[in-house]
C-alpha positions as CSV (number, residue, x, y, z in Angstrom):
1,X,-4.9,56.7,-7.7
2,X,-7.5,54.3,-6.4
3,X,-7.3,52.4,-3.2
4,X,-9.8,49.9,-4.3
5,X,-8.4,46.3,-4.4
6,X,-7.8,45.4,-7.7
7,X,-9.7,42.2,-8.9
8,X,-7.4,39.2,-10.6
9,X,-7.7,38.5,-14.0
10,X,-8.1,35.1,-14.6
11,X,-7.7,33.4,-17.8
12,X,-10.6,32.5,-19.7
13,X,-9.2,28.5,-19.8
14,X,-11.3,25.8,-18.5
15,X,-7.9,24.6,-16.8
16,X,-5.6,27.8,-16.0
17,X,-3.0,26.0,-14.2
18,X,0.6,24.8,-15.2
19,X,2.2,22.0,-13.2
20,X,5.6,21.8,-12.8
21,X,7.8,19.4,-11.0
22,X,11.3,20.0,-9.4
23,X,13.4,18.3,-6.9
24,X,13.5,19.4,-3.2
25,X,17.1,19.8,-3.0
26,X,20.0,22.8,-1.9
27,X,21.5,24.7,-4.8
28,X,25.1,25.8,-3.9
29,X,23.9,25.1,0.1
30,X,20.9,27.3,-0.7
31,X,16.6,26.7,-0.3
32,X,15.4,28.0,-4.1
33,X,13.2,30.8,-4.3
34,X,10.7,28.2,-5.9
35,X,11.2,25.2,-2.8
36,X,10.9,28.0,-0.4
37,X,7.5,29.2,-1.8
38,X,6.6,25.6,-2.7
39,X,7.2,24.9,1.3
40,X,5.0,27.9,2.6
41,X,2.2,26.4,0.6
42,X,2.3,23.3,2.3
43,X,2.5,25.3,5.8
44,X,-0.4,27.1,4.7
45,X,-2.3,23.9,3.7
46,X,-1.8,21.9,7.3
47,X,-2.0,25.3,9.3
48,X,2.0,24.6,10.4
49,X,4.5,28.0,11.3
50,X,5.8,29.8,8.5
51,X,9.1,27.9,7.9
52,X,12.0,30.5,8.5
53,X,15.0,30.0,6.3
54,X,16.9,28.2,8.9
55,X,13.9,25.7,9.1
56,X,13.6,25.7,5.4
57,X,16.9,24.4,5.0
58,X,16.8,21.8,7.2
59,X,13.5,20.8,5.6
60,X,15.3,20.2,2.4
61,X,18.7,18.6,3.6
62,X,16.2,15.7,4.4
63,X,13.9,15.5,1.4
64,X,17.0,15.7,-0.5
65,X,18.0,12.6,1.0
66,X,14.7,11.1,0.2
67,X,15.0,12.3,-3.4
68,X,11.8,14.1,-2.8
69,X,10.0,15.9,-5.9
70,X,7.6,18.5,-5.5
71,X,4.8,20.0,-8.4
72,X,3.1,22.8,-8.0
73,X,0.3,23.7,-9.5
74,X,0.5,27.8,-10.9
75,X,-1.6,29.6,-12.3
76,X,-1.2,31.1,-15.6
77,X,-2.3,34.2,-17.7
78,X,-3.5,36.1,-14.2
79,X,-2.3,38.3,-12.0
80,X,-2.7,38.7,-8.2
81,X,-4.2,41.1,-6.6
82,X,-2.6,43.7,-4.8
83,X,-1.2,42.7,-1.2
84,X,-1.6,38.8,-1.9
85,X,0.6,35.9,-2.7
86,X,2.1,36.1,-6.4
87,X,1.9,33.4,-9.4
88,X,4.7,32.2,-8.6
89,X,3.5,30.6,-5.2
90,X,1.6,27.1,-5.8
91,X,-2.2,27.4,-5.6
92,X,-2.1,23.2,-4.7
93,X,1.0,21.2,-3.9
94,X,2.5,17.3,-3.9
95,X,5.1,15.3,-3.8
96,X,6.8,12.0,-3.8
97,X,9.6,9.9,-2.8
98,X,9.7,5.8,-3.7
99,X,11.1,3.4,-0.9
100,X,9.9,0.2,-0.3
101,X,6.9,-2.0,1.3
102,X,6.8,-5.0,3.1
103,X,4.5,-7.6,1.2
104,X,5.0,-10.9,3.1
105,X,7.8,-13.2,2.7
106,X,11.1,-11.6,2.9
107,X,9.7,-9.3,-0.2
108,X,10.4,-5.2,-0.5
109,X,8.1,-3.8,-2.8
110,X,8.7,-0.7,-4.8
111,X,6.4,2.1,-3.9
112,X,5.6,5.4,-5.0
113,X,4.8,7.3,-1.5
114,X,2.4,10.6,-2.2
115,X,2.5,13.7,0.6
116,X,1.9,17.1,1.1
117,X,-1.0,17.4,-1.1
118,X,-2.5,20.5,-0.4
119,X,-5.4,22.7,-2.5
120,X,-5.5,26.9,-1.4
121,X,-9.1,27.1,-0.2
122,X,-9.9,29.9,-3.0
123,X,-9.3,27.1,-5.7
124,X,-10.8,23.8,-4.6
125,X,-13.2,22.2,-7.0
126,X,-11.4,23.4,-9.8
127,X,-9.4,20.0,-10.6
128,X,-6.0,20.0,-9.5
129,X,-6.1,17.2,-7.2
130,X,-7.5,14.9,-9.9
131,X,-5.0,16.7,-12.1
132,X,-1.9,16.4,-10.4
133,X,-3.2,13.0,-8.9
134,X,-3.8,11.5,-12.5
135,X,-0.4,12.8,-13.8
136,X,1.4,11.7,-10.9
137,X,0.2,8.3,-10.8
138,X,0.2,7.8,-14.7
139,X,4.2,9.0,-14.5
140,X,5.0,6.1,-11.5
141,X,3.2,3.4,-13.5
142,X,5.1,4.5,-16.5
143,X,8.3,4.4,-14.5
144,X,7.5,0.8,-13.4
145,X,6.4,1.5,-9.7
146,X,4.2,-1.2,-9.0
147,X,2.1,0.5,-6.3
148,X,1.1,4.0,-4.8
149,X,0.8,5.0,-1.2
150,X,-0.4,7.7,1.2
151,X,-1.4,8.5,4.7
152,X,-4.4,10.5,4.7
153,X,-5.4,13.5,6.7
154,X,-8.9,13.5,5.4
155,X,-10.5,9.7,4.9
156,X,-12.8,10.4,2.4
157,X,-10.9,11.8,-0.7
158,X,-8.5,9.3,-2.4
159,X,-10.7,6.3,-2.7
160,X,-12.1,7.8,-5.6
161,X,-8.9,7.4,-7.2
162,X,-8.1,3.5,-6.6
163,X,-6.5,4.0,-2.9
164,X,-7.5,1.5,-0.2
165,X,-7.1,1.2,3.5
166,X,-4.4,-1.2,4.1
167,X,-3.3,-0.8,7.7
168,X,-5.1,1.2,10.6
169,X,-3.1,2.7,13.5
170,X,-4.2,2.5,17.2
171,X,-4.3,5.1,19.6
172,X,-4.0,2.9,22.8
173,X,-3.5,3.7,26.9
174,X,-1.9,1.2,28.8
175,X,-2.7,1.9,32.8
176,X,0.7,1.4,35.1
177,X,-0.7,2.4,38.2
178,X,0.3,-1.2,39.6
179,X,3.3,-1.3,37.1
180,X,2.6,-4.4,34.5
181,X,2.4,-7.6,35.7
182,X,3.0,-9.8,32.6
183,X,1.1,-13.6,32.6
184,X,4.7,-15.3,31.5
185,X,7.0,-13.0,33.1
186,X,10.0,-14.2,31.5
187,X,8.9,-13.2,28.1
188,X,9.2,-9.7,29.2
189,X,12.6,-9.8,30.9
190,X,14.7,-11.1,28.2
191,X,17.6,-8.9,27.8
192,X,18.5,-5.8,29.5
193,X,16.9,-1.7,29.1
194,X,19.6,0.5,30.0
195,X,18.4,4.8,30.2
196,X,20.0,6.8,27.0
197,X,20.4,10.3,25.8
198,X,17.5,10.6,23.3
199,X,20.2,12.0,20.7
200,X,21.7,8.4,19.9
201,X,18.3,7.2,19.0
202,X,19.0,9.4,15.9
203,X,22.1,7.5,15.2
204,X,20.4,4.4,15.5
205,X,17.4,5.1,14.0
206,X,18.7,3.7,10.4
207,X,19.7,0.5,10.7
208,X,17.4,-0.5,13.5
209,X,14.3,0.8,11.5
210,X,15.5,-1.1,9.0
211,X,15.6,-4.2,10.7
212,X,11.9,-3.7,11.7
213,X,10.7,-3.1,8.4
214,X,12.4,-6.2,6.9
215,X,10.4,-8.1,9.1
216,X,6.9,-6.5,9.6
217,X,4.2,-6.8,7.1
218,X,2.6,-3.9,5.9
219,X,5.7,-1.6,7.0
220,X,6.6,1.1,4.6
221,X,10.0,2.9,4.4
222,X,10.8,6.2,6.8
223,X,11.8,9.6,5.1
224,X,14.9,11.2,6.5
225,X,12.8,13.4,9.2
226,X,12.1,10.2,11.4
227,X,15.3,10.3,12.7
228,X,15.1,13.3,13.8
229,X,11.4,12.8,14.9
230,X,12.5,9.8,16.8
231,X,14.6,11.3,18.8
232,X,13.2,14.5,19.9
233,X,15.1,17.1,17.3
234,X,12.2,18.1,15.3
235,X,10.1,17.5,12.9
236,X,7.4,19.0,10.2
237,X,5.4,21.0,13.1
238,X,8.9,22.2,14.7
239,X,13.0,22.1,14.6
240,X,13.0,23.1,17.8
241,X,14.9,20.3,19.7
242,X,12.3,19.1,22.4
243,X,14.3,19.3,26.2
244,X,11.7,16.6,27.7
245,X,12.0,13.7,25.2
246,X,14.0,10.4,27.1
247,X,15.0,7.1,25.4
248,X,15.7,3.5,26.5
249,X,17.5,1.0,24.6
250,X,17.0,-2.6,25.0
251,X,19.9,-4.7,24.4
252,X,19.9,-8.9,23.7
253,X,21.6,-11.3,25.1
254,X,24.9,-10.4,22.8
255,X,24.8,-7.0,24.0
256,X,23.8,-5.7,20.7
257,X,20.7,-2.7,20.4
258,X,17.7,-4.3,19.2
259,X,15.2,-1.9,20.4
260,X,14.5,1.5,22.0
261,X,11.8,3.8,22.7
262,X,11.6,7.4,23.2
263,X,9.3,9.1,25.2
264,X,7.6,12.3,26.5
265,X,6.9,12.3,30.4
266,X,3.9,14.4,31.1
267,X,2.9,13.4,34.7
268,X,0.9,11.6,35.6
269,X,1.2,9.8,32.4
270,X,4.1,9.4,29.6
271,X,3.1,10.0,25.9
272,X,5.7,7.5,23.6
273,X,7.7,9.4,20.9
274,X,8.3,6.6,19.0
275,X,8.9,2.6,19.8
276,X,10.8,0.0,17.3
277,X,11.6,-3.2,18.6
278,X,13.6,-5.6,16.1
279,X,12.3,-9.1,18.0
280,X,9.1,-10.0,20.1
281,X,11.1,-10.0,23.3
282,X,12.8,-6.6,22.8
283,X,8.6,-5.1,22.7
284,X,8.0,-6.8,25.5
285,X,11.4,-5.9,27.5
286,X,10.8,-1.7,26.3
287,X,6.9,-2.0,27.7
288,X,8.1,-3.4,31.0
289,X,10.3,-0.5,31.6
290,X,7.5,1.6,31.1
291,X,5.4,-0.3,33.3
292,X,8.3,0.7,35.9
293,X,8.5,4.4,35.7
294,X,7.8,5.6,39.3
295,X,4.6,8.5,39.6
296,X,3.5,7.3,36.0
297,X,-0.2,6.1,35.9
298,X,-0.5,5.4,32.4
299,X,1.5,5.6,28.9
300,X,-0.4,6.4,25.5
301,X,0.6,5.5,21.9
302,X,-0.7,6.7,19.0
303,X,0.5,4.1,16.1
304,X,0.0,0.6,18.3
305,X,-0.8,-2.3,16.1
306,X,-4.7,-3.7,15.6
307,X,-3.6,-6.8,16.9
308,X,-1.0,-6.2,20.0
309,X,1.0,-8.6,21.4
310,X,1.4,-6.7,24.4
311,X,-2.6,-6.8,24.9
312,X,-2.1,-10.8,25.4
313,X,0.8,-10.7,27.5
314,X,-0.2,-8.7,30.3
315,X,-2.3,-10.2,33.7
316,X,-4.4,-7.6,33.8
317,X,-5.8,-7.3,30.1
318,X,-8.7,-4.2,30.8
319,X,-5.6,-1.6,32.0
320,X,-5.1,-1.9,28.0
321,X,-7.5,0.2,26.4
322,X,-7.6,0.9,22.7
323,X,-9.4,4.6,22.8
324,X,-9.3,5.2,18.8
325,X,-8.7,3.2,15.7
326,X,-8.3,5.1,12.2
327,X,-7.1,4.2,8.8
328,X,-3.5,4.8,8.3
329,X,-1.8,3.2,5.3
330,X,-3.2,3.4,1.6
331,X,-2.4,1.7,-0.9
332,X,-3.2,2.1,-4.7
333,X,-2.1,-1.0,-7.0
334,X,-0.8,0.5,-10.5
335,X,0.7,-3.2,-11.9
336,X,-2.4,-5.5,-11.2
337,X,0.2,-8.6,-12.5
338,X,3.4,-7.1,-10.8
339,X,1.6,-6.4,-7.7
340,X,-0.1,-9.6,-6.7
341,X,2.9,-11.5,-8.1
342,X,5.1,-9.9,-5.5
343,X,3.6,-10.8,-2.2
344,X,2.7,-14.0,-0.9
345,X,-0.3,-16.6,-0.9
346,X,-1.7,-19.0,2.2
347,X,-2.4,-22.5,-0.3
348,X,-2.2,-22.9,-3.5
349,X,-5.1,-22.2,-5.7
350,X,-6.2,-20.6,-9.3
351,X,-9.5,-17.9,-9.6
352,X,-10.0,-15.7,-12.0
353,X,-10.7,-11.7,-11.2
354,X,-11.7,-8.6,-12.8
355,X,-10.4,-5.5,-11.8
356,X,-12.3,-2.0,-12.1
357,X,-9.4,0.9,-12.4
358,X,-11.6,4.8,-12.6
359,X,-8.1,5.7,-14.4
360,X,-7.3,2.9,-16.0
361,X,-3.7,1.5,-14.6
362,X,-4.6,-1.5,-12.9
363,X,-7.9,-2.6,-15.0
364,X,-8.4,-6.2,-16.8
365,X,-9.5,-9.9,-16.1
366,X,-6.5,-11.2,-14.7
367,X,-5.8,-15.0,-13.8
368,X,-4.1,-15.7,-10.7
369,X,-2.2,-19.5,-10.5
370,X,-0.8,-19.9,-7.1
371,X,1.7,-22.7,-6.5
372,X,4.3,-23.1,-3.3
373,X,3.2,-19.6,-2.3
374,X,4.2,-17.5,-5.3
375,X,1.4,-16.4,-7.7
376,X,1.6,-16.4,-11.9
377,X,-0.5,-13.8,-12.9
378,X,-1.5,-13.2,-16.1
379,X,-4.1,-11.1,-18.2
380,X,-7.2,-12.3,-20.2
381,X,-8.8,-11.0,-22.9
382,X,-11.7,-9.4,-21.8
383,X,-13.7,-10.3,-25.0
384,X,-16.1,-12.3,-23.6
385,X,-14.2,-15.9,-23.6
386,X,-13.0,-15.6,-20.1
387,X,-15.2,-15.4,-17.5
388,X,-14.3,-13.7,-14.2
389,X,-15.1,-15.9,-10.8
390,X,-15.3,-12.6,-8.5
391,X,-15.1,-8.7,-9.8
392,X,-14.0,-5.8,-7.7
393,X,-12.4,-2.1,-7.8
394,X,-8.7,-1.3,-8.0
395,X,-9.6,0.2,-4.4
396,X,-10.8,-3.0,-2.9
397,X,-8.3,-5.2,-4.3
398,X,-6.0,-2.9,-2.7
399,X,-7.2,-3.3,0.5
400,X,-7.3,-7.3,0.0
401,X,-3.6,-6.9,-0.9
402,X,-2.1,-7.0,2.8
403,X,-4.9,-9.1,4.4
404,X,-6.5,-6.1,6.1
405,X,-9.9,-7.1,5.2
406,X,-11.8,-10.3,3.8
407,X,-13.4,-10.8,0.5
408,X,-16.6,-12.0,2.3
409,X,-16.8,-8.6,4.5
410,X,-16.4,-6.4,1.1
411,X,-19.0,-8.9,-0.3
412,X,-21.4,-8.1,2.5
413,X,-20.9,-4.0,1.6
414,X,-21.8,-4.3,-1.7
415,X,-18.3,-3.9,-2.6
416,X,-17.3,-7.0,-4.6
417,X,-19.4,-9.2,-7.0
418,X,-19.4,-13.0,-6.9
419,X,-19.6,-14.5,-10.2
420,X,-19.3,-18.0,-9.8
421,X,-20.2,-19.6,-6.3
422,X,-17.8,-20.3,-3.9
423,X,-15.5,-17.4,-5.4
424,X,-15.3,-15.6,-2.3
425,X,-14.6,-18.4,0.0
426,X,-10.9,-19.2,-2.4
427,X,-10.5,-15.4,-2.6
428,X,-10.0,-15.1,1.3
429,X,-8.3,-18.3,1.4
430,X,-5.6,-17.4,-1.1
431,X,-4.8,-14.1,0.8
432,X,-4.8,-15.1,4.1
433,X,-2.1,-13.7,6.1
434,X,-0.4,-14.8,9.9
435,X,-0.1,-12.0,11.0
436,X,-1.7,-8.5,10.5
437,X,-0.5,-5.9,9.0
438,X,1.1,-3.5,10.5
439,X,2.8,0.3,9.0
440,X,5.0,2.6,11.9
441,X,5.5,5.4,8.9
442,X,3.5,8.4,8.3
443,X,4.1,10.7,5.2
């Protein structure tokens, strides 16, 4: 008997991985063996705790609700060496669940929302990203998803597959040594901000996140865990419920809940948990109570809009400092004609464009007719009788799609071709927006 560590033997294939794909769900109340493993692969990936089985099942009682599904990529024909994980734990995971995004005008866009993509260190630059990223997203456009998303931990990896920054996130502190004096005082003490246990945030997470996201452009939909997130009972890090979260609720002139925020005092300064606010005066109501908390010097939040109302509202506008901006929202456009059709337009208008797609989904010449609003898209033939007007990437139309960024500033990065003068001028006139984008999800 040898106690030398025995080597793996790996298959001779270019490609020796299987993917398969199954739904996070309980099986007679139970985590399966292969979501349990599935889940530790993940927790390896983003350094979190081992999940426990307690934690496990907790983990899938809200994917399930999401209709999460997970692949994993396996590999095949090998063994493991002794003392190390099996085959049948993933060497890369990802997964998806579809809810909806806010594209201007009252419209809910099916998306296809991509997480917990993860490749073991021992196996990177091998191809399973592309491979499970190129299945996945072939599989939604075939289903008739019109458009991907993600959040990204790392900002320089999906681009190369079509995704574009759509929304940033702001990590902002707001100084309250002299509480918040507001320029129009009124507009911040419209209704009343009555204390609550942090525990009925969860109940009224739903329906009030909902009301946000019907209204704000550039929101996405929330997985299960932000209930619990919200209101201080865990999350993907932890289950364990936190003891120092608090909540206020803001009520309108009905009496009816239209806002709340949760919140973490750390003194002297309070860190917010999370902050929805269904109307303009409810934000302004919830930041004034903060403003008010006695031995509290400043509050921080990490997913404050680019453009903050709040900013604007107060006298003193230098105690509001924005300390970091990052990308946040992705978004990959799989229906060129679909897509563009859904949202809406500034003026009316017609220009022809030609996509670039590295894989293919959202490629062509397509002619965009915008009347009242609403777009006609169609596709050309790309056989040389139709001329495009401006040309671009899949990944730049993408990030034109919410108004994040203007044609003339992608123009000026050598990321967009004008083909016929004055193209880029009607491009950013066509997707103006009112008001910038804004997404409260992370996934």
């Amino acid at each position: 008997m040898s106690n030398a560590r025995e080597t793996p033997t790996r298959s001779p294939r270019s490609f020796p991985y299987e993917l398969r794909t199954f739904p996070s769900r309980l099986v007679d109340g139970e985590v399966p063996e292969e979501v349990a493993k599935w889940q530790q692969a993940v927790a390896l990936g983003f350094y979190a705790d081992v999940p426990s089985l307690e934690i496990s099942t907790k983990y899938v009682q809200c994917e399930q609700a999401d209709g999460r599904m997970a692949t994993g990529a396996y590999l095949i024909d090998s063994q493991a060496p002794v003392g190390a994980w099996g085959v049948d734990y993933p060497v890369a995971t990802y997964a998806y669940h579809r809810k909806t995004l806010n594209v201007g005008g009252g419209t809910l866009l099916p998306v296809h929302q991509i997480t917990a993509v993860t490749v073991r260190p021992s196996h990177r630059r091998r191809g399973l990203l592309r491979a499970m990223m190129s299945t996945d997203l072939a599989q939604a456009k075939a289903a008739g998803i019109p458009m991907a998303a993600l959040t990204a931990s790392e900002s320089t990896i999906y681009g190369r597959f079509g995704f574009g920054v759509s929304t940033h996130a702001c990590d902002i502190e707001v100084s309250t040594m002299r509480g918040l004096d507001f320029i129009v005082p009124a507009a911040a003490s419209v209704g009343v901000v009555e204390v609550a246990d942090a525990s009925v945030v969860g109940e009224l997470h739903n329906e009030l996140f909902a009301r946000v996201h019907a209204t704000t452009l550039g929101s996405i939909g929330r997985q299960d865990m932000y209930r619990l997130l919200a209101a201080g009972q865990g999350n993907y890090q932890s289950m364990e419920p936190a003891k120092n979260v608090r909540a206020a609720l803001h009520y309108d002139a009905h009496g009816a809940v239209d806002g709340y925020v949760t919140y973490k005092p750390k003194e002297p300064a309070v860190e917010i948990v999370d902050l929805l606010a269904a109307s303009d005066s409810a934000y302004l109501a919830l930041w004034n109570f903060l403003g008010s908390l006695d031995l509290i010097e400043s509050v921080t939040w990490g997913m404050a809009p680019e453009v903050d109302p709040l900013e604007w509202a107060m006298a003193a506008k230098r105690d509001y400092k924005r300390t970091t901006t990052e990308d946040h929202l992705w978004l990959r456009i799989l229906d060129t004609p679909s897509a563009l059709a859904a949202r809406n337009y500034a003026v009316n208008g017609q220009l022809l464009i030609h996509v670039g797609d590295p894989l293919g989904h959202a490629s062509g010449i397509f002619n965009i007719q915008v009347l009242h609003g609403k777009a006609t898209v169609t596709r050309c033939p790309e056989d040389g009788t139709v001329v495009a007007e401006v040309s671009m990437g899949v990944s730049e139309l993408s990030s034109l799609y919410l108004g994040t960024v203007s044609a003339r500033t992608f123009a000026a990065a050598g990321r967009l071709r004008e083909d016929s003068s004055g193209a880029v001028e009607r491009l950013d006139a066509l997707f103006a927006t009112s008001e910038a984008a804004h997404c409260l999800t992370s996934f």
